[in-house]
Structure formats: C-alpha cells, structure tokens
PDB file of N, H, CA, C and O in Angstrom:
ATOM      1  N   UNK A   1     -27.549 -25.622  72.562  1.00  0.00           N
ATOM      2  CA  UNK A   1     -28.001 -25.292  71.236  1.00  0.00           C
ATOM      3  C   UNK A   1     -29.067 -24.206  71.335  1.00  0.00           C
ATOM      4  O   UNK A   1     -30.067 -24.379  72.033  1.00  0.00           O
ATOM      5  N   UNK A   2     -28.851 -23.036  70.610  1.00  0.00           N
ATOM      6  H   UNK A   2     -28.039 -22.896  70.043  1.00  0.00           H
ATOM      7  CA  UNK A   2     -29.933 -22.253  70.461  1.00  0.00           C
ATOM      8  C   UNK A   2     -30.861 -22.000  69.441  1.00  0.00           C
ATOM      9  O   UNK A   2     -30.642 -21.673  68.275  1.00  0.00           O
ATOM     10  N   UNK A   3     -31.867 -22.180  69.989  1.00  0.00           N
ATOM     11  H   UNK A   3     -32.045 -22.446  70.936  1.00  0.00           H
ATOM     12  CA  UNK A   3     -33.144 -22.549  68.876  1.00  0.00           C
ATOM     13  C   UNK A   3     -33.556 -21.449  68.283  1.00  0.00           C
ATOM     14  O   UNK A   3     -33.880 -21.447  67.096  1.00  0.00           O
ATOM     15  N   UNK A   4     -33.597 -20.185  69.186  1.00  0.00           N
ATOM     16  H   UNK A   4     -33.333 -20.187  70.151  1.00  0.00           H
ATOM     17  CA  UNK A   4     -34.550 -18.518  68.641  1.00  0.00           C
ATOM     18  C   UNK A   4     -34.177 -17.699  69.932  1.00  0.00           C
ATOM     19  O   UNK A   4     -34.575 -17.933  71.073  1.00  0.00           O
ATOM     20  N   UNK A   5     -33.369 -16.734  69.542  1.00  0.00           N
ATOM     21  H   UNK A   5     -33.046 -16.543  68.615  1.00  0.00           H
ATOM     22  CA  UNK A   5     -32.756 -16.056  70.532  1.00  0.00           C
ATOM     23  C   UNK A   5     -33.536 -14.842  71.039  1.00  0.00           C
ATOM     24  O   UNK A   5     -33.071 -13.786  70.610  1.00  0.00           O
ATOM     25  N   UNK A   6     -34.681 -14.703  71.900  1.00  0.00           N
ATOM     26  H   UNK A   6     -35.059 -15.561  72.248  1.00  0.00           H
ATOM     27  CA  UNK A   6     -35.001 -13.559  72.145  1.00  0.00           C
ATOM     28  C   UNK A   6     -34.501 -12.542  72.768  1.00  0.00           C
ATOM     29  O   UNK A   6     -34.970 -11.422  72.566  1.00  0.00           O
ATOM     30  N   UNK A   7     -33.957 -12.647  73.223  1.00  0.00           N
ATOM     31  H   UNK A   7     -33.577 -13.557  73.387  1.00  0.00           H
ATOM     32  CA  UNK A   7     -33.242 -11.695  73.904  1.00  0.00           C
ATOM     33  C   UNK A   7     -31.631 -11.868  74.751  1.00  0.00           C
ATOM     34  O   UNK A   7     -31.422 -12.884  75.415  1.00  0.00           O
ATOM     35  N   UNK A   8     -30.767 -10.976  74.656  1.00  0.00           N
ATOM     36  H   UNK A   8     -30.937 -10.150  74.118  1.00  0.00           H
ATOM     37  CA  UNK A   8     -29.463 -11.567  75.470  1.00  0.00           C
ATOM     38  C   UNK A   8     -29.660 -11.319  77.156  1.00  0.00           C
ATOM     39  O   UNK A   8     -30.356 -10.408  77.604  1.00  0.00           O
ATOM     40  N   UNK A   9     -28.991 -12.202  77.916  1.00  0.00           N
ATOM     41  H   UNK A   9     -28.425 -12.942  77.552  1.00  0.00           H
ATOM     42  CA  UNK A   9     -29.128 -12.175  79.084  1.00  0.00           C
ATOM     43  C   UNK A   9     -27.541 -12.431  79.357  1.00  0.00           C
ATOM     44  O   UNK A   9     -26.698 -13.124  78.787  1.00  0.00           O
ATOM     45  N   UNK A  10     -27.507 -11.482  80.587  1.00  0.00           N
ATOM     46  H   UNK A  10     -28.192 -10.919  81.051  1.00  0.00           H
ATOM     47  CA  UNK A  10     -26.632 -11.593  81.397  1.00  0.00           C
ATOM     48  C   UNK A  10     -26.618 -12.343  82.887  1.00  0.00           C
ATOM     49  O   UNK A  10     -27.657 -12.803  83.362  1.00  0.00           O
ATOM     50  N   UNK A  11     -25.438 -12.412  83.520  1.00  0.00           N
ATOM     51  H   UNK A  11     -24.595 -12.038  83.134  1.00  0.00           H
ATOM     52  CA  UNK A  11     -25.909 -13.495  85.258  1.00  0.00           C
ATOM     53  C   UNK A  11     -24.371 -12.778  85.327  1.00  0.00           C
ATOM     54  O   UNK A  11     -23.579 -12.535  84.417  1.00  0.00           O
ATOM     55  N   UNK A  12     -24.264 -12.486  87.124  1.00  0.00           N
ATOM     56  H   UNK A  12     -24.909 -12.684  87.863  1.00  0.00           H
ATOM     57  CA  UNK A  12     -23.581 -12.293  87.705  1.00  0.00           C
ATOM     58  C   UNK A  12     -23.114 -13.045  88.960  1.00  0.00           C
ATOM     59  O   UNK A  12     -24.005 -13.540  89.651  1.00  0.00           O
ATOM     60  N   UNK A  13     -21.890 -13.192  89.331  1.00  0.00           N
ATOM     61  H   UNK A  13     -21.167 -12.791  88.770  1.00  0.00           H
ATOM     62  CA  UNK A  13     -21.436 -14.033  90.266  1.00  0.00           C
ATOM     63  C   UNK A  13     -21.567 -13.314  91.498  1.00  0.00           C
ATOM     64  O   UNK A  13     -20.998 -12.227  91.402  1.00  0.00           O
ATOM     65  N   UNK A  14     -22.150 -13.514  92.733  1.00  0.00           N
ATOM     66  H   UNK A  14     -22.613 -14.397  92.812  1.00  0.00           H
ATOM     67  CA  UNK A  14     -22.105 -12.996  93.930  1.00  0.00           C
ATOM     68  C   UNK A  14     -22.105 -13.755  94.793  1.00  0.00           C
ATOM     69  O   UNK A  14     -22.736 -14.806  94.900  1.00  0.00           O
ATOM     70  N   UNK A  15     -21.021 -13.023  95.832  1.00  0.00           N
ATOM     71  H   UNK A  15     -20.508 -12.169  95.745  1.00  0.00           H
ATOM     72  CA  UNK A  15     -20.794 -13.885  96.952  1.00  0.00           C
ATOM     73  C   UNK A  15     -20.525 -13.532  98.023  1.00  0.00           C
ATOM     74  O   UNK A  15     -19.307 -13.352  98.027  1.00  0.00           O
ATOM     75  N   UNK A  16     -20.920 -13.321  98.939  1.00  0.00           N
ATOM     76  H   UNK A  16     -21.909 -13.467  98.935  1.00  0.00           H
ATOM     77  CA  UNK A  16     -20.783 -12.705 100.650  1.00  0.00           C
ATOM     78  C   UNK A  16     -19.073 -12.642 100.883  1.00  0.00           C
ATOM     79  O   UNK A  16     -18.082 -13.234 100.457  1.00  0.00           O
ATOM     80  N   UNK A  17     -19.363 -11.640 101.749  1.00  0.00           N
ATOM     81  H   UNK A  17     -20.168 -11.160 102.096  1.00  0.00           H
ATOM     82  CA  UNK A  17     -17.445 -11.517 102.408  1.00  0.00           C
ATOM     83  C   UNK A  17     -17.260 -12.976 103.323  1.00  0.00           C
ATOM     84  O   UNK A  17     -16.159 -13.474 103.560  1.00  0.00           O
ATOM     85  N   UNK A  18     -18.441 -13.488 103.735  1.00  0.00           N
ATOM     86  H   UNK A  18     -19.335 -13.084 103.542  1.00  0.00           H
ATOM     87  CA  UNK A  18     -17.892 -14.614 105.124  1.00  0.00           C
ATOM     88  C   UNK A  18     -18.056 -15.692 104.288  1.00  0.00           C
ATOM     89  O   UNK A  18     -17.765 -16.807 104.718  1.00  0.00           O
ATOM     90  N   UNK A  19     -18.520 -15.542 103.038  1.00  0.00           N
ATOM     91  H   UNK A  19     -18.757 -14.635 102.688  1.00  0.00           H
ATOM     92  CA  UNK A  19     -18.527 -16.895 102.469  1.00  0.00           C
ATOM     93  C   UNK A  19     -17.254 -16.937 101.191  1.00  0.00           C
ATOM     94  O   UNK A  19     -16.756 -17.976 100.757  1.00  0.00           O
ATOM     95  N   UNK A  20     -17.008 -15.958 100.882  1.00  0.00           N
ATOM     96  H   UNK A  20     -17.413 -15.115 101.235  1.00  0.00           H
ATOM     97  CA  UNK A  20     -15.826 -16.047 100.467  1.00  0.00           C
ATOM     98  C   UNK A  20     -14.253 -15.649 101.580  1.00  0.00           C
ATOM     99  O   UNK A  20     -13.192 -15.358 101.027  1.00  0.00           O
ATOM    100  N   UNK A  21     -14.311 -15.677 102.358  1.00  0.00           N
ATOM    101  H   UNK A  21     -15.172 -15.913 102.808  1.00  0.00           H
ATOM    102  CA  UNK A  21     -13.298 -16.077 103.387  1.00  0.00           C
ATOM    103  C   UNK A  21     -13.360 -17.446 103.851  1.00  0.00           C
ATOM    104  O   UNK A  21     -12.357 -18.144 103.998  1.00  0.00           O
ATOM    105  N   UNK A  22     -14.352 -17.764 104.042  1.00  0.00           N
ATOM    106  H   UNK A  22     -15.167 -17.197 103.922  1.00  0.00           H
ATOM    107  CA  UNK A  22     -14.706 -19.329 104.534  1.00  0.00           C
ATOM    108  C   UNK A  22     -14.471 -20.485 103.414  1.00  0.00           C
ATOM    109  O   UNK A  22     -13.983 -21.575 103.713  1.00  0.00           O
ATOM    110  N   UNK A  23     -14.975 -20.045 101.735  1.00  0.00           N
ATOM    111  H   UNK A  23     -15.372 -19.160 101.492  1.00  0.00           H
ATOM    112  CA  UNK A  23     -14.941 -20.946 100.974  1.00  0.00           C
ATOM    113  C   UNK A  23     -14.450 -21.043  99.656  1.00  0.00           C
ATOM    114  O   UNK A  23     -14.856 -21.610  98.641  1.00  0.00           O
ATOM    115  N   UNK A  24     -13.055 -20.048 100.048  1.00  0.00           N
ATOM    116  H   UNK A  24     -12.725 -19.588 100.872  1.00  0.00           H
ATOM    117  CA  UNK A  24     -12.118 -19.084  99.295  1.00  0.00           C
ATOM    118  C   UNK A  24     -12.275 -20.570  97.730  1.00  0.00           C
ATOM    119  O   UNK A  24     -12.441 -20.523  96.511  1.00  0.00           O
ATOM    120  N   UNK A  25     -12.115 -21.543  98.648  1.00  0.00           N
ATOM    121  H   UNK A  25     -11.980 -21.581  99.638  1.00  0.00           H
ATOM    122  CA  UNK A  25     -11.162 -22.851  97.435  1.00  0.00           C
ATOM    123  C   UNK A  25     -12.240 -22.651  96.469  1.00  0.00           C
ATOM    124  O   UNK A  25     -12.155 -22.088  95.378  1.00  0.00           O
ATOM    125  N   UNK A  26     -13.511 -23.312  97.142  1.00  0.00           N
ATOM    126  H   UNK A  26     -13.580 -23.769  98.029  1.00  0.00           H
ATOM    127  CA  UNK A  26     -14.733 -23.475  96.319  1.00  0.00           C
ATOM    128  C   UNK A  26     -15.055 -22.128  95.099  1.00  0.00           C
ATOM    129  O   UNK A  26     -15.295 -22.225  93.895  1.00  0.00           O
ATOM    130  N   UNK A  27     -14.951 -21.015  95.896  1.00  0.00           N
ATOM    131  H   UNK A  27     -14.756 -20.936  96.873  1.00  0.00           H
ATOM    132  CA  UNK A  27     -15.208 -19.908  94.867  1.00  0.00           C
ATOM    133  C   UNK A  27     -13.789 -19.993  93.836  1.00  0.00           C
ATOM    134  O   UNK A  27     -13.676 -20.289  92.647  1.00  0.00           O
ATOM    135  N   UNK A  28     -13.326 -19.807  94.318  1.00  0.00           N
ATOM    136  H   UNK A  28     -13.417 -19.566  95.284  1.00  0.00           H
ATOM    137  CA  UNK A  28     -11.948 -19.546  93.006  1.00  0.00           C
ATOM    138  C   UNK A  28     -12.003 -21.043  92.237  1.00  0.00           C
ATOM    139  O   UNK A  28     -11.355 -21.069  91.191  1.00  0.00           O
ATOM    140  N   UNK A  29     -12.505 -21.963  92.509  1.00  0.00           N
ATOM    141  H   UNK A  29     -13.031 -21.942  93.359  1.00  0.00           H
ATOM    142  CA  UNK A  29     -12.870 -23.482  91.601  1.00  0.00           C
ATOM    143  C   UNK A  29     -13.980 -22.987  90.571  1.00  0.00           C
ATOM    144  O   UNK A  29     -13.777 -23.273  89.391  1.00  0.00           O
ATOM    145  N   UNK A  30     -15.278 -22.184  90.933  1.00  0.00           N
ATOM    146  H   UNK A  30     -15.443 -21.951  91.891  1.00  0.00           H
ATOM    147  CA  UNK A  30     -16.023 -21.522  90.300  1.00  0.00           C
ATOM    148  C   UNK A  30     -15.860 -20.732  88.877  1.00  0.00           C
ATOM    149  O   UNK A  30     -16.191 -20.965  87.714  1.00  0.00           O
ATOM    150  N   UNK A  31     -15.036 -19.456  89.707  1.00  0.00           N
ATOM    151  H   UNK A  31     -14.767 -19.267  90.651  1.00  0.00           H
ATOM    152  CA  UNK A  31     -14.651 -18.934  88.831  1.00  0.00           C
ATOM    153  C   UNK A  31     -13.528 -18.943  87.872  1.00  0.00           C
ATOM    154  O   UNK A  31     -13.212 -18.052  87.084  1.00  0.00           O
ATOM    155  N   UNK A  32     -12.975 -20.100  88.067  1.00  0.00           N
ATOM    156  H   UNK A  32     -13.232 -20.824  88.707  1.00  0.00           H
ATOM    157  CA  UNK A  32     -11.543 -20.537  87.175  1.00  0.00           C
ATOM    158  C   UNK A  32     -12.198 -21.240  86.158  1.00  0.00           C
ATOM    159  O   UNK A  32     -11.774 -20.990  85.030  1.00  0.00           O
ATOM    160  N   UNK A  33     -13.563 -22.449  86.276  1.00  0.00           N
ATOM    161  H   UNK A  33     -13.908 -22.652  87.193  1.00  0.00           H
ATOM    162  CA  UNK A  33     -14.415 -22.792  85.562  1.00  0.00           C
ATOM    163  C   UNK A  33     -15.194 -22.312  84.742  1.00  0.00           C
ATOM    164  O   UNK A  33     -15.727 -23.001  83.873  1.00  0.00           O
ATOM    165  N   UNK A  34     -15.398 -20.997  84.887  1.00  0.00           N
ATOM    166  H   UNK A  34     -14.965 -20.437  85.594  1.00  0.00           H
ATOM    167  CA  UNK A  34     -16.615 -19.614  84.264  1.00  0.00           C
ATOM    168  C   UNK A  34     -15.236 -19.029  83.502  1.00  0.00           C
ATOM    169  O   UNK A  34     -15.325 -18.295  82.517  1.00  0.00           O
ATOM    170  N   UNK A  35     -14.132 -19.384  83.997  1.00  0.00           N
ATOM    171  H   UNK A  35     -14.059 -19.980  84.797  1.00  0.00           H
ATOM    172  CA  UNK A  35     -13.446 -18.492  82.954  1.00  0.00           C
ATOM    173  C   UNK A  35     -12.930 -19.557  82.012  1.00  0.00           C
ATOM    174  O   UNK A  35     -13.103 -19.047  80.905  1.00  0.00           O
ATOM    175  N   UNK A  36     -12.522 -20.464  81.875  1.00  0.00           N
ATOM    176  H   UNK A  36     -12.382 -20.878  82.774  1.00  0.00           H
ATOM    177  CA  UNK A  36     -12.125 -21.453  81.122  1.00  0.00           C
ATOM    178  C   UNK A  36     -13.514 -21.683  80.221  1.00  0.00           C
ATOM    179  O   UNK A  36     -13.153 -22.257  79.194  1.00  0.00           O
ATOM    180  N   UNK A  37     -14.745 -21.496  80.198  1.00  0.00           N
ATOM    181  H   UNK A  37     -15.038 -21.029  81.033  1.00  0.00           H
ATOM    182  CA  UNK A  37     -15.957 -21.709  79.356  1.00  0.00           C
ATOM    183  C   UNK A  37     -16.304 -20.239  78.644  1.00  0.00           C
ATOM    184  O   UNK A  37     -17.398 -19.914  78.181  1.00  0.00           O
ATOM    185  N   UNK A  38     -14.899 -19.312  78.684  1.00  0.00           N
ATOM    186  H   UNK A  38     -14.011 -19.576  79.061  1.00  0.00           H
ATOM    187  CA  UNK A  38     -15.201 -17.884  78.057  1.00  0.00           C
ATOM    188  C   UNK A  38     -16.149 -17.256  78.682  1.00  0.00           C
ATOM    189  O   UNK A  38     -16.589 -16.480  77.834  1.00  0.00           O
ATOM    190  N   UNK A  39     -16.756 -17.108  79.674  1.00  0.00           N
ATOM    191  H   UNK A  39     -16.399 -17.739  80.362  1.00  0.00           H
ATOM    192  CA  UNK A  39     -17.553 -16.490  79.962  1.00  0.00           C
ATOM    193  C   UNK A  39     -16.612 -15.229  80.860  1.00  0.00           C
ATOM    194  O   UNK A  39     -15.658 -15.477  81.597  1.00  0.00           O
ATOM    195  N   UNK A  40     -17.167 -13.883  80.568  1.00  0.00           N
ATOM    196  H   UNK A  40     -17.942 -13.682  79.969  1.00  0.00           H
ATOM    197  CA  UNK A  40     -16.445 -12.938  81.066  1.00  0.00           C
ATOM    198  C   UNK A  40     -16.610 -12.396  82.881  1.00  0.00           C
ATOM    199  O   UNK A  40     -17.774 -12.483  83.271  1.00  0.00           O
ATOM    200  N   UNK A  41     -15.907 -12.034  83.624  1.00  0.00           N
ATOM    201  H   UNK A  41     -14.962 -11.963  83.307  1.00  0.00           H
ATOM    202  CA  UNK A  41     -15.596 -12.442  84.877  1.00  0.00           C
ATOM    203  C   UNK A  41     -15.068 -11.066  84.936  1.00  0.00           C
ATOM    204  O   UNK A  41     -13.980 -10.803  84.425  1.00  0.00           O
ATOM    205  N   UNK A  42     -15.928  -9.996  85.655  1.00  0.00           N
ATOM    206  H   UNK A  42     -16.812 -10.210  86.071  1.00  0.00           H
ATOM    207  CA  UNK A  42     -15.395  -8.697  86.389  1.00  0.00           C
ATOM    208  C   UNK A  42     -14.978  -8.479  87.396  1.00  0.00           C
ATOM    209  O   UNK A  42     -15.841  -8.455  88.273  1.00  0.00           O
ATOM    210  N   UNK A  43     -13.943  -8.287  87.730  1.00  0.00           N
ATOM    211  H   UNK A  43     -13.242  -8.307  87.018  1.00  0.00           H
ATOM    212  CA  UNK A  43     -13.549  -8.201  89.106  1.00  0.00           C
ATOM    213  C   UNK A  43     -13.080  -6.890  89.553  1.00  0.00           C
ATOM    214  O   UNK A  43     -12.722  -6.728  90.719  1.00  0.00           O
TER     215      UNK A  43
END
C-alpha cells in the first residue's frame, strides 16, 4: 500500500557469469517470479 509517493524508484537484477552458470535454476526461478508480478525485466 502506498501512503505518499515521493519519488519513483527503480532496482535492477544482477548477477555474476559464475553465478549464473552455477545457479542457472535459481536465477531463472527469480526472474520468472519478477515477471509474473509485472515487473519489467531487460534482457
């Protein structure tokens, strides 16, 4: 719930090359979740 919006904010997903080779499942569980809650996802 938002009470008084000062300002918009953005957040970005980052993730290392050895940790996304290593924890391919976990990240793509992430971002299948961030996309199913509308949140927009640049790739």
């Amino acid at each position: 719930m938002v009470i008084e919006e000062i300002r918009p904010s953005s957040a970005k997903l980052i993730v290392n090359r050895a940790s996304y080779k290593t924890k391919n499942r976990a990240v793509m569980s992430i971002i299948d979740r961030l996309e199913n809650i509308n949140i927009y996802v640049k790739g």
